[in-house]
N, C-alpha and C positions, 0 to 999 in steps of 0.2 A: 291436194292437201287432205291428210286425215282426217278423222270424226277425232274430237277433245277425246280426251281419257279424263272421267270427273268421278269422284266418289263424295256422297253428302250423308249426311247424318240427319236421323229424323227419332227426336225425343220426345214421347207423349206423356203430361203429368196429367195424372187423373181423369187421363181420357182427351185432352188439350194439347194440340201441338205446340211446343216453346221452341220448337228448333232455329226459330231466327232471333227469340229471347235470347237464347243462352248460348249463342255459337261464337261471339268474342268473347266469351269469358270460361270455357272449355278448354283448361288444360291437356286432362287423357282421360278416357274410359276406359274401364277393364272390364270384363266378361268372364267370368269365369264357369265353364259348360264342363259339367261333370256325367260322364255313364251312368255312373253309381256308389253309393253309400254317402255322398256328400251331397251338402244344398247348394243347388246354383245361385250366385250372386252377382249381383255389376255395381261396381265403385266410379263417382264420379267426382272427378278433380277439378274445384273451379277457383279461380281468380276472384277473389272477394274485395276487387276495386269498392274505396270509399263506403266499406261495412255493408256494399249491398243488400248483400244474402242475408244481413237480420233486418232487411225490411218487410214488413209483412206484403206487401205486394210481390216480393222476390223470394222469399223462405217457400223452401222444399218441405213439407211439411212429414213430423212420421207415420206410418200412418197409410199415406196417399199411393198411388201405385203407377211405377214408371216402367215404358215400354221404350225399347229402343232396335230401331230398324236403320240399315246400312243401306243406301240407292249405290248403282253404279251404273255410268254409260261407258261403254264401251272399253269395260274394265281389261278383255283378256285382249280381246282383238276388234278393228273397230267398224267390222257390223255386227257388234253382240247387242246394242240397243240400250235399253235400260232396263233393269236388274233388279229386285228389291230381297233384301235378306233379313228378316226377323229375328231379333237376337235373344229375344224372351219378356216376359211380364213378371215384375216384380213388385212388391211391399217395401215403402222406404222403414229400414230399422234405427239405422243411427246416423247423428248428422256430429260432427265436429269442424268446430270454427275457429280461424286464427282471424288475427290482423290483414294476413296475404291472402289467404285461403279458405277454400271452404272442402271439406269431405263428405259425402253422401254415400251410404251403404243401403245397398236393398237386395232381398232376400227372395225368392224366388217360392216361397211357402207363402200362408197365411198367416198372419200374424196374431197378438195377442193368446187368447186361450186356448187356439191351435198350437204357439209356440212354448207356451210356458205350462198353462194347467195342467196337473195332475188327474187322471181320472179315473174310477176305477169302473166296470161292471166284467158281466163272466156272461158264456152264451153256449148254452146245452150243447148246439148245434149247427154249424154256421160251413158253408165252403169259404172258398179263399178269395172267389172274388164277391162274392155278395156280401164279403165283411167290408173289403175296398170300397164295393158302389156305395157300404155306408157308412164310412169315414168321407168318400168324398163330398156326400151329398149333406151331412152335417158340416161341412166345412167350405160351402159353395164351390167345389171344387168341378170340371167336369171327368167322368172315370174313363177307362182306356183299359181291355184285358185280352192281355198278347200271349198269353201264358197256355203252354201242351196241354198242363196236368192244372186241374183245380178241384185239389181235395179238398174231401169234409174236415173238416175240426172239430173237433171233441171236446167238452169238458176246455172251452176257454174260459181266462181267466186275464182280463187289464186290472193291475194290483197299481195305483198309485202312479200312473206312466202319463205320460204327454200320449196323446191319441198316437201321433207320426213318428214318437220313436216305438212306441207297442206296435205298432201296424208291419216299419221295417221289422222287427226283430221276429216277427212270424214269418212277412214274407222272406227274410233271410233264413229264418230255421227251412222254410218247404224248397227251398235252391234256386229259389226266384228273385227277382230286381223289382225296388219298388225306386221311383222318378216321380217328381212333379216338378210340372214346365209348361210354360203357357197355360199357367191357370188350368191344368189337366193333371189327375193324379194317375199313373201306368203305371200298372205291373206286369212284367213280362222277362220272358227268357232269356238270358246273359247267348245262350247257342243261336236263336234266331238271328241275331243281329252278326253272331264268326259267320254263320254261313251264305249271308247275303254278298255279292258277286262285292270284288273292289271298285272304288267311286274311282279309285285316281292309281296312280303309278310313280315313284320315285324312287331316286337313284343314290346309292350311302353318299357318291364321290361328289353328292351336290351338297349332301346335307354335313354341316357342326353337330353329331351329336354324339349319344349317348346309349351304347349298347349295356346291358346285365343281366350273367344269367347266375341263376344262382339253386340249391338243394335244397337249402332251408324252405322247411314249411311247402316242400312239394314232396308228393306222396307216390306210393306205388300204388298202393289201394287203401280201401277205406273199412273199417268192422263196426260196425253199429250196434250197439247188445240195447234191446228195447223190451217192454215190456207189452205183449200184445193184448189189445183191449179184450178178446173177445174170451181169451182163456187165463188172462192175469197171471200167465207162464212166461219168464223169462225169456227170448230167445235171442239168434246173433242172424246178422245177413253180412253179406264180405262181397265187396264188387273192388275189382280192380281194375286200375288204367288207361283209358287206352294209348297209343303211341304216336296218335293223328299229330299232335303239337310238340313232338318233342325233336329234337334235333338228332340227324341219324351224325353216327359216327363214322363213317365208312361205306361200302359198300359187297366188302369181304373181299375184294382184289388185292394181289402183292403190290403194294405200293413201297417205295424207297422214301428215305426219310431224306427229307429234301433239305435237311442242316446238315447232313452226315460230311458232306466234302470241305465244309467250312471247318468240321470241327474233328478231324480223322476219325470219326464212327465210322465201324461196318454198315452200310445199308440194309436193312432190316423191314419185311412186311408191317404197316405201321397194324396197332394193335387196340382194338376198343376198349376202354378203361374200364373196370366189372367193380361193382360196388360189393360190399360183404354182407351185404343182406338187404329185404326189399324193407322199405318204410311203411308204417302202416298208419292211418290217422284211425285213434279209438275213440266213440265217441257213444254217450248212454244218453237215453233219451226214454221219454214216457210214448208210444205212437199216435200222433196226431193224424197223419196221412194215411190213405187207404192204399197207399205203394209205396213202399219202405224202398225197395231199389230203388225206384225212379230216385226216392230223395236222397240216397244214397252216393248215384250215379253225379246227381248234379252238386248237392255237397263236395265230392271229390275234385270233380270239373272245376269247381267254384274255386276251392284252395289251390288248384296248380294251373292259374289263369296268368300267377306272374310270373312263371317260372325265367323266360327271356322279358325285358322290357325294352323299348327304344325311346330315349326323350330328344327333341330335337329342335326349334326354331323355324319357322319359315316366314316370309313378305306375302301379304295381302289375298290370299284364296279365300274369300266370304264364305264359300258356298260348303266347307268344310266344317262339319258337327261331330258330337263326343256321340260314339256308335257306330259311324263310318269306319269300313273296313279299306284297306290300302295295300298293294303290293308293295314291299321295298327287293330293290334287286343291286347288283354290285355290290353283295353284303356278303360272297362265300358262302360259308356254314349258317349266316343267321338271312338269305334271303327267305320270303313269306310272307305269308298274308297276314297284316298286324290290323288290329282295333284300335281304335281313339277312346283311349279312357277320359280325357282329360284334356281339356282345351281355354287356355286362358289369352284372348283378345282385347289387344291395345289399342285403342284408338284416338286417334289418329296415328300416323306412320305404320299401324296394319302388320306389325311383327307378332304372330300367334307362336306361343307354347305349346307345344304337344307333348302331350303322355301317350305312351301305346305299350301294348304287348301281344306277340304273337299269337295266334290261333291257327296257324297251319305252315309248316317247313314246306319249302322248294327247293332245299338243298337236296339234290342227286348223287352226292358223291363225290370223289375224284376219279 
């Protein structure tokens, strides 16, 4: 006889396990695991039998901070044992209550004057990540810095900003990813994470989804016209492309157009479709960074990250994070190695949302 197949849920409010409190009155959890430029959140959906939930012995309060971790025995195969999967650490934000139900939202930031204040100061002279260690370390945050390049900054200036949107809107100007999760604030490189080896392997003919590729807002190259601190002289830098992620058209072989018999065309060497001119993204800037290309390079990077997307559905992989890289294969032209942008988890019945988009073709050809 088998080992059970069991999966249990383990909820901590304010540091307190409630998982056997609240587990008949636990609708569905959601999770929602974001790469970047969004905050991670988990919604919970409860059964608010006989006004519970506004008792003060049972109110989630806002405020308080909820963890949620997944156990599993012998989830894939059954000597894999028992398993635990941390799902993040959250601030409860908002609570609504019906007669039936209750909704609980929490926020994966810090709450109050981390969320909302405005504030301003300005800093001669600061790199990129000792401005991080101290935004994290005024906001008890713990810091994380993944990042190539950590230029100097110049002549900053927070005008009136919430700390976490000034802090992304830098790290986003220098071509880096700012994340916090598990009570950890990371800055780090969008490319570290494409070139980490695939966690897993999937097949299109398994998956429901959703291929798109698209021109808009992808570029050939990038022109940056800055103004350099040193000589207050105008100038321009131009880096273009590379062709690592783009999908090849052909191979240069006579191939036969493989509808021609259906539809009495001549058969004809198929022919790579040529655009009428290269795109450029222009963009002016005062220079903060001590390497204009690199910000350049990754700026460019940065905007033709969607160029293909794939969104798709899958049952119960825990062990599956927004970062994780993945080969999809039995996809033609759009086989390759994709990213998890985006990952939003049900629970119970364990049917995850995936966002992705490609980071490197395997298609060869015909």
């Amino acid at each position: 006889m088998g080992l059970a197949r069991r999966v249990s849920i383990v909820v901590k409010y304010g540091g307190d396990d409630i998982s056997k409190s609240l587990e008949e009155y636990i609708s569905k959890i959601t999770i929602t695991d974001n790469f970047k430029d969004s905050i991670d959140d988990v919604s919970l959906s409860l059964r608010n039998d006989n006004d519970r939930f506004l008792m003060p012995k049972w109110a989630l309060e806002i405020y308080q901070k909820l963890e949620v971790t997944v156990i599993t025995e012998n989830w894939k195969k059954e000597d894999e044992g028992r398993l635990s999967y941390p799902l993040g650490s959250y601030n409860i934000d908002s609570r609504d209550f019906s007669k039936n139900s209750v909704s609980i939202k929490a926020l994966a930031i810090p709450l109050g004057e981390a969320q909302d204040q405005k504030n301003s100061k300005s800093w001669t002279s600061i790199t990129m990540s000792d401005l991080g260690k101290e935004m994290a370390k005024k906001h008890n945050l713990k810091f994380k810095f993944m990042s190539k390049s950590n230029p100097k900054l110049t002549n900053l200036k927070q005008e009136k900003e919430t700390d976490f949107s000034f802090l992304k809107k830098i790290i986003t100007d220098e071509g880096a990813v700012l994340k916090i999760a598990f009570d950890k604030l990371i800055i780090f490189d969008e490319e570290k994470f494409e070139k980490k080896a695939a966690k897993f392997r999937l097949s299109a003919k398994e998956l429901d989804y959703r291929l798109t590729e698209k021109t808009k807002e992808v570029y050939d190259a990038i022109e940056v016209t800055y103004i350099n601190p040193q000589t207050n002289k105008t100038e321009k830098i131009m880096v273009t492309a590379t062709t690592s992620n783009q999908i090849k058209s052909g191979t240069g072989k006579k191939t036969s157009n493989p509808y021609g018999k259906y539809f009495g065309e001549k058969t004809e060497p198929k022919k790579k479709p040529k655009k009428t001119n290269d795109k450029i993204l222009k963009l002016n800037r005062r220079s903060k960074s001590e390497d204009l290309e690199e910000f350049a390079r990754k700026k460019l990077k940065k905007e033709n990250t969607k160029r293909v997307e794939l969104s798709f559905s899958i049952v119960g992989d825990m062990g599956i994070y927004s970062g994780d890289t993945f080969d999809l294969y039995d996809a033609g032209i759009f086989d390759g190695k994709y990213l998890v942008n985006k990952i939003v988890k049900n629970i119970p019945g364990f049917k995850f949302s995936i966002d992705s988009y490609l980071v490197k073709s395997h298609y060869k050809g015909d």
